[in-house]
C-alpha positions as CSV (number, residue, x, y, z in Angstrom):
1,X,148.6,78.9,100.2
2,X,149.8,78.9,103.9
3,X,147.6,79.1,106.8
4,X,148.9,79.5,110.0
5,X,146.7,80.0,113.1
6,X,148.7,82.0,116.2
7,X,147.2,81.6,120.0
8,X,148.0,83.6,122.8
9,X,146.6,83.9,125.8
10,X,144.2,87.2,126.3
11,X,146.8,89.6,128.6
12,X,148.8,92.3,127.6
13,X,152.1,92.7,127.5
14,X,152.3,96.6,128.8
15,X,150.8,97.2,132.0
16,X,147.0,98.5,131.7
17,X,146.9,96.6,128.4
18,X,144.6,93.1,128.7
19,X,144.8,92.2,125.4
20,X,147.6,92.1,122.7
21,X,147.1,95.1,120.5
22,X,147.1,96.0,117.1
23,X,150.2,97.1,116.6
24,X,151.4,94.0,118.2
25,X,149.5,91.8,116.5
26,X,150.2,93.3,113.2
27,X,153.8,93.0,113.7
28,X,153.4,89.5,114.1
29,X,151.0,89.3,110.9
30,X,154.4,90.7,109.1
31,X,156.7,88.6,110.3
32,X,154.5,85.8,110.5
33,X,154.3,86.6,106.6
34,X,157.9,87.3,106.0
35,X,159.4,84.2,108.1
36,X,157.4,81.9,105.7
37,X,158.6,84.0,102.4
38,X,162.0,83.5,103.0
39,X,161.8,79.6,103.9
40,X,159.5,78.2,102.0
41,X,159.5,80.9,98.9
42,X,155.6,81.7,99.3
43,X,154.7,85.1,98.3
44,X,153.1,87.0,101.1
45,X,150.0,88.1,99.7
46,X,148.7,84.2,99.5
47,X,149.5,83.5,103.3
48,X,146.7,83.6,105.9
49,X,147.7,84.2,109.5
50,X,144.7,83.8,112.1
51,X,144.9,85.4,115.3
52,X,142.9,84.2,118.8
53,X,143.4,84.9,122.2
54,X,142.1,82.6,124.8
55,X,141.0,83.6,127.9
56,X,143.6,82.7,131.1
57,X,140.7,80.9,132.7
58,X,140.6,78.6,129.0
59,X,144.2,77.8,129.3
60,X,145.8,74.9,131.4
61,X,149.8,73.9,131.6
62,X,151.4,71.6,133.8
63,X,148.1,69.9,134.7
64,X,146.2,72.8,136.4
65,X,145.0,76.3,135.3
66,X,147.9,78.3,134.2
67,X,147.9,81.0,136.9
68,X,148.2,77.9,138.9
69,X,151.1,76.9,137.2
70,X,153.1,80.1,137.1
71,X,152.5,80.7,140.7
72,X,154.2,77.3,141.2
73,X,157.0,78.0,138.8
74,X,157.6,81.8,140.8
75,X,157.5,79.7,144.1
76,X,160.3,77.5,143.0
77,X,163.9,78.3,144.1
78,X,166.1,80.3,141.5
79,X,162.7,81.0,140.0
């Protein structure tokens, strides 16, 4: 039985939207589901597919907190 755990950060992808919704993260449940049918042959009724979404202010990358980090990466040429 498969178990995978997905973690995104808390934001939405649609402006007004802070959170990934249910459609959204239902779509991913499915694929989530179907990607590990078709390679590994499990039937998707036995896999398990946890979602969490951490806070921004939980997340680091690059050694600093990740708005940080993306304002560095925007700041960069050819960014």
């Amino acid at each position: 039985m498969p178990m995978v755990t997905v973690q995104v950060t808390r934001e939405g992808t649609k402006p007004g939207v802070d959170h990934v919704t249910a459609e959204e993260k239902a779509a991913i449940y499915k694929g989530i589901s179907q990607l590990l049918y078709d390679v590994l042959g499990k039937p998707p009724e036995w896999t398990w597919v946890v979602f969490e979404e951490v806070e921004l202010e939980n997340w680091g990358w690059g050694g600093m907190p990740v708005t940080d980090h993306r304002k560095q990466l925007a700041a960069k040429p050819g960014a």
